[in-house]
N, C-alpha and C positions, 0 to 999 in steps of 0.2 A: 740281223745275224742270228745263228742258232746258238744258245745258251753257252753251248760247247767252247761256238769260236769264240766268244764274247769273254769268257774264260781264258781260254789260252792267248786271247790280246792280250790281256791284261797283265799275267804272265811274262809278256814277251818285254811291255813295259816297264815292270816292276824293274827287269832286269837289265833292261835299256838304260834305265836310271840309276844304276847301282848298289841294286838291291843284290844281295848273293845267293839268296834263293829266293823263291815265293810259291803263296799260293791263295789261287783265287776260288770264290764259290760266289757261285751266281742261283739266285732264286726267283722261281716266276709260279707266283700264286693268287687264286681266287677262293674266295670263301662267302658263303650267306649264311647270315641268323634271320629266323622268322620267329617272333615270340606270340603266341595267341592268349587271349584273355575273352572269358565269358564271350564266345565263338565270332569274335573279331579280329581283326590283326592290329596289334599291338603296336607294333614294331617290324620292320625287313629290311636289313640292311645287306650291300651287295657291295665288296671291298675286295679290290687287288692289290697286289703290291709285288714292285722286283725291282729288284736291286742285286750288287755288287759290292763282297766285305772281300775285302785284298789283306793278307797278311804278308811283313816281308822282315826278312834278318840280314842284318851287318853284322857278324863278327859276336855272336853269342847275344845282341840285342832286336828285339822285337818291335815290331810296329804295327799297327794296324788302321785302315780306313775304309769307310764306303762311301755307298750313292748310292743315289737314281738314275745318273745321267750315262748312259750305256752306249752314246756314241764313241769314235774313235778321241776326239778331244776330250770327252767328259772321262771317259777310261784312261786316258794318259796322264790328266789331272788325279783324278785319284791315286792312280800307283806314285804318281811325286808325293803327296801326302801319304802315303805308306812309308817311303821309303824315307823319309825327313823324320818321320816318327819312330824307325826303328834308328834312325840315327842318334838321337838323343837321350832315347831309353836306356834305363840304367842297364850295364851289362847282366847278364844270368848264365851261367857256364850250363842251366839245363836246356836251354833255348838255340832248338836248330829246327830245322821242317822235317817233319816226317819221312822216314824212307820208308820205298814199298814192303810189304808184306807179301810172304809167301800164299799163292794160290789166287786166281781169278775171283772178282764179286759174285755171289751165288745165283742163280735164278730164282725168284720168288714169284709162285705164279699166283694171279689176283692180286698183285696190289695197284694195278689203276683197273677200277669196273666205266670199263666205258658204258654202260646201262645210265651213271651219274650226269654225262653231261645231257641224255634224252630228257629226262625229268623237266618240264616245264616248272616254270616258278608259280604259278598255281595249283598245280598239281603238289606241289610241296606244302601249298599253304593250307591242302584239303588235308593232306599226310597229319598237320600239327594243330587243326580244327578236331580232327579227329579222334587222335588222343585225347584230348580235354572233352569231347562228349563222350569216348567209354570210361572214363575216371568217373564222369559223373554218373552212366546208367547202369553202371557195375555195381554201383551202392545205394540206399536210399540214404544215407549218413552223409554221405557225401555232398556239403553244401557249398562247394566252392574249389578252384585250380590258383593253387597260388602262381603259378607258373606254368608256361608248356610254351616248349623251343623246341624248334626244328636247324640243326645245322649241317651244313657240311663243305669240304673242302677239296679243290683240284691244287695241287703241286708240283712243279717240274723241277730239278736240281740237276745243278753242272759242277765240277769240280775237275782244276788242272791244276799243278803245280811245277816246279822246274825240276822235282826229284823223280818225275815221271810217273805221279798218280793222278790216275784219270777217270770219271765216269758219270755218266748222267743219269737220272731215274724218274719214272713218272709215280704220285700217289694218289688214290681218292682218300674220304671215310664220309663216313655221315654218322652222325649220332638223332637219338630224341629225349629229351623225359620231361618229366613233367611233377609238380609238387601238389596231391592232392587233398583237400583239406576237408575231414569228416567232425561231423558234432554231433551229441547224444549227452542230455540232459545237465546242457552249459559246461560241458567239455568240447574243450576242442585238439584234435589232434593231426597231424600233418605226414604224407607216405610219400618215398619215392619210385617212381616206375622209370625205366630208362629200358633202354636198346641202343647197339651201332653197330655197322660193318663199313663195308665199303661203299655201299651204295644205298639208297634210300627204300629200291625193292624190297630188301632184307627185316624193315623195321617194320615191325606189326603194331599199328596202332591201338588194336584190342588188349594185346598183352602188355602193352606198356602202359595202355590209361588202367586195365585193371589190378596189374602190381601194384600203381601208385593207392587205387583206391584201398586194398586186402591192407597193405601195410597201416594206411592211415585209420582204418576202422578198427583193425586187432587192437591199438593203443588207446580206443575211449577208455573212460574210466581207470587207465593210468594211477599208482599210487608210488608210494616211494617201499623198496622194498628195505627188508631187516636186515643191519649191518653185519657182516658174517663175511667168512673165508669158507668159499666153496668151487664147484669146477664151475665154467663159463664156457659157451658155446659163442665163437663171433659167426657174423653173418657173414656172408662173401664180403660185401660193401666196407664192412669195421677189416674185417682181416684184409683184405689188399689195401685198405691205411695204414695198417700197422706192417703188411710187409713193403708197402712204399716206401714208407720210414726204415726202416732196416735196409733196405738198399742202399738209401740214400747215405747211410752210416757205412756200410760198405765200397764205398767210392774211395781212391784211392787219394783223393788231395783230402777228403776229411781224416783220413788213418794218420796221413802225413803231418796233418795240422794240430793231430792230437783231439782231434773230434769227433771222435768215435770209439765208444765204451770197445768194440772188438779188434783195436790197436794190437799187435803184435799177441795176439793169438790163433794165425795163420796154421793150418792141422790140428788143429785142437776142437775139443767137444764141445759148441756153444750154446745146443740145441737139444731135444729128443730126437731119437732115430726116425721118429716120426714125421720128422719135417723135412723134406730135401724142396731146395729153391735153387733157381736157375736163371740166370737174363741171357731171354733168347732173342737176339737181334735178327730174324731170319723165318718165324713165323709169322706162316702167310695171314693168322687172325688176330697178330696183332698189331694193332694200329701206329705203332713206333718202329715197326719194320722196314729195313731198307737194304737195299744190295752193299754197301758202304759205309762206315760213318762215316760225320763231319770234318773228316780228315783224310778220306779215299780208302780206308784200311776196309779190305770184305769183312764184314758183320762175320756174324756167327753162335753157338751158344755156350753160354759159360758158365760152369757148377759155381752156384756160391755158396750153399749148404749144401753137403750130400749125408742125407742120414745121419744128420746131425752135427756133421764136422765142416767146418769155416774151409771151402775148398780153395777159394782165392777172392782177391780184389777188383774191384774194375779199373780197368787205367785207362787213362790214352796215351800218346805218343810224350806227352812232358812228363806224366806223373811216372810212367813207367823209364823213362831215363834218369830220372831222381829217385827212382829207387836203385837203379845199379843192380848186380847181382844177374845178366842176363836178362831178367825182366823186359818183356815185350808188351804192346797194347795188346788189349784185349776190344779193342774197334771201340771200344765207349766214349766216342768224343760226340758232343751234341750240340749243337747252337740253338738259342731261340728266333736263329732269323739270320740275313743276312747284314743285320746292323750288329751282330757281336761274334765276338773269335769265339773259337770251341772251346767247351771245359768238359772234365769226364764227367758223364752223368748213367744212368741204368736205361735200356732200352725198353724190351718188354720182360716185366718180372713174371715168370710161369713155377706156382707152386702144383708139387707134382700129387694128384689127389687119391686117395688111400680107397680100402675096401669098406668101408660103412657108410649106410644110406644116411639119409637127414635124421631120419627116424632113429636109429641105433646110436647117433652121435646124444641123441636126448636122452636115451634110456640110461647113457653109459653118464650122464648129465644128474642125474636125479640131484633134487635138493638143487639144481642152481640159477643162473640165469644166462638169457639167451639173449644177444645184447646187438641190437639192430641198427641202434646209430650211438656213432661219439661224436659228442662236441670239441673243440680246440685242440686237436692231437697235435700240431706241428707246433705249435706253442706250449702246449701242456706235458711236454718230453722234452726231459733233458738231454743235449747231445751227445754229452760227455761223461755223466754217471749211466744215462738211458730210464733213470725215475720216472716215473711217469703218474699221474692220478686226472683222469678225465671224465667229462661230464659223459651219463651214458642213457638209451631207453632200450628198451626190451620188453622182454615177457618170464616170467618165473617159467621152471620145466618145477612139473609134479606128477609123479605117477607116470614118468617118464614119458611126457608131451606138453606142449606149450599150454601156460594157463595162465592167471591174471597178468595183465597187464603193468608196465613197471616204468618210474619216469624218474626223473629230479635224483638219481642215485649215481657213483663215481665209482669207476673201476682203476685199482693200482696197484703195482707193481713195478717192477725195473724189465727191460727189454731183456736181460741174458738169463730172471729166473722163468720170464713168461716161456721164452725159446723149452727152456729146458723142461718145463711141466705143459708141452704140447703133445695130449696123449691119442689125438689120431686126428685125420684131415680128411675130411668128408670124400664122397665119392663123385659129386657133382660140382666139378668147378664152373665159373662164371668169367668173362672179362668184364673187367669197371675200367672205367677209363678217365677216371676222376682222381685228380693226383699222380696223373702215370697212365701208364699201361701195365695191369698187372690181371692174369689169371691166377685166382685161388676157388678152392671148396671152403665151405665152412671149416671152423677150425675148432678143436676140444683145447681148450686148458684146462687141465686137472686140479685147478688149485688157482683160486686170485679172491684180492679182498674188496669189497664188494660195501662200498658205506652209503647206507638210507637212514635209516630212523636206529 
């Protein structure tokens, strides 16, 4: 059967069994990693998986179950475990199924590249060989690839429910990078290069093995820089960590939970005018993109800073009924699969990028540093104050362009002074896709304290 039907059986089951409403999502996925090492293969692994998570309510209680077993017994089986399990669930007066939302799922065009299933698996394997020999002939420092992977992913998704949301969607992506490691006189120093789109075409192995290398040579000779309060330039790679993180605090079960420093300062200034951020579920370049969320609600984009004001939260369908007050989803429901129910989370975060080159972000930078990786941010951040002090590497700006190299030093602050002394956001944004889906430009902070020696 087609994804579809196999859905709407399931569906028809739940409610056969007495369940009062339900709803079913079905996922059919393939995915390969190739890892290469000193121009062998490493590693390639080639993993499908699909399955069936049935959600179903009695009477303000919830239940949820899946599988594998996608015949008509194996589906009828599981909706009886769906519906036993919302039987005994403790009641929640916020626990009903989603009702439809106004307006059709959108069209996004290019999210499945059929070019991805052409690709032979050797040819993939020449794509992530190849990387790791421009890392290495891009530099003569360059003695070594800690790493280089090639992946990517085919995805089909079905969704029916009894309140009458419904829809299927195909995705690709493919990503690459690679970790590449330079020495010069018993230092050693380590850069990342990446690329993804949809399709493996897109990824240039030239520019990705020699990002890795440029990053990993500019930090030989690395020192700890002087402890001091000055401005701070992130790299795209540091800044969509730290606006992943900020999304992530802007979720509406963290607001609710008391988890997030920007709790009930909805219309209020949390930022500089310089920063407006957005989760846009509905851009065709980003990789979290779908016609729907994990609940059938059409995606779409939602202000969550506009010029520095907290424009709203992301919900889905429970967190927005528990707030009351009108409150609608904002399509943010997401699953990691179809072995867990939905919870709101950010789709793809797009910060909106300003009129200064990389260059003028330095000049306007003097005296600071340019801060190219952090270590432990999801750990090294508070949830609830937003404190924060993390390990960082860089390069000092002097004479307003990058100059010695900088390592073993901590950058800290709290998330709502950093928001607020962000004095401009580059002109050239990037997608990372580590931690999220998030498009940013480099980002100015006018001011953070900076501890080395």
């Amino acid at each position: 059967m087609k994804l579809e039907q196999i859905a709407e059986r399931a569906v028809e089951a739940a409610l056969a069994g007495g369940a009062g409403d339900a709803e079913a999502y079905v996922q059919d996925s393939v995915g390969r990693e190739i890892r290469v090492f000193d121009g062998e293969v490493e590693s390639l692994t080639d993993a499908g998986e699909r399955g069936l998570g049935l959600r179903c309510w009695i009477d303000h209680r919830a239940g949820y179950a899946y599988g594998t077993d996608l015949s008509e017994a194996g589906v009828r089986e599981l909706a009886a475990g769906a519906v036993e399990a919302a039987r005994i669930a403790d009641p929640d007066e916020f626990a009903e199924a989603p009702v439809p939302a106004d307006g059709a799922p959108p069209e996004i065009p290019g999210l499945a590249d059929p070019k991805l299933a052409r690709w032979k698996t050797e040819k993939k394997i020449e794509l992530a060989k190849a990387v790791e020999r421009a890392a290495r002939s891009a530099d003569r420092r360059v003695v070594g690839v800690e790493t280089a992977v090639y992946a990517d992913e085919e995805e089909r998704i079905a969704l029916a429910s009894s309140r009458g949301l419904a829809g299927t969607y195909e995705a690709t992506s493919a990503y690459a990078y690679l970790q590449a490691i330079a020495e010069e006189d018993g230092d050693k120093q380590t850069g990342l290069g990446f690329r993804m789109g949809r399709s493996p075409h897109v990824l240039d192995p030239e520019a990705i093995g020699r990002e890795g290398a440029e990053r990993a040579a500019s930090l030989l000779g690395a020192r700890k820089p002087a402890s001091r309060t000055c401005p701070v330039v992130l790299d795209p790679i540091v800044a969509a960590s730290f606006v992943g993180f900020i999304g992530n605090t802007l979720c509406a079960d963290a607001v609710q939970r008391g988890r997030s420093p920007f709790a009930g300062l909805l219309g209020d200034a949390i930022a500089a005018e310089a920063l407006t951020v957005a989760d846009d579920g509905v851009d065709p370049a980003g990789l979290n993109s779908s016609p729907f969320d994990a609940e059938g609600s059409p995606r779409g984009r939602t202000a969550l800073i506009d010029a520095g004001a907290l424009a709203a939260y992301l919900h889905d369908s429970y967190t927005a009924r528990r707030q009351g007050e009108g409150t609608g989803t904002t399509a943010n429901a997401a699953r990691a699969g179809y072995r867990s129910p939905p919870s709101v989370s950010t789709s793809n975060l797009v910060v909106a990028p300003g009129e200064r080159s990389f260059d003028q972000l330095l000049a306007d930078a003097e005296g600071g540093v340019y801060v190219t990786d952090v270590a432990g941010l999801h750990s090294g951040v508070n949830p609830v104050s937003g404190t924060f002090s993390v390990g960082a590497t860089g390069r000092l700006i002097e004479g307003g362009a990058l100059a010695a190299a900088a390592d073993e030093f901590t950058i800290a602050s709290d998330l709502a002074s950093m928001l607020k002394a962000v004095a401009a956001a580059g002109a050239e944004p990037r997608w990372v896709p580590f931690g999220g889906s998030v498009s940013t430009p480099a980002l100015l902070i006018a001011e953070m304290a900076v501890g080395g020696t």
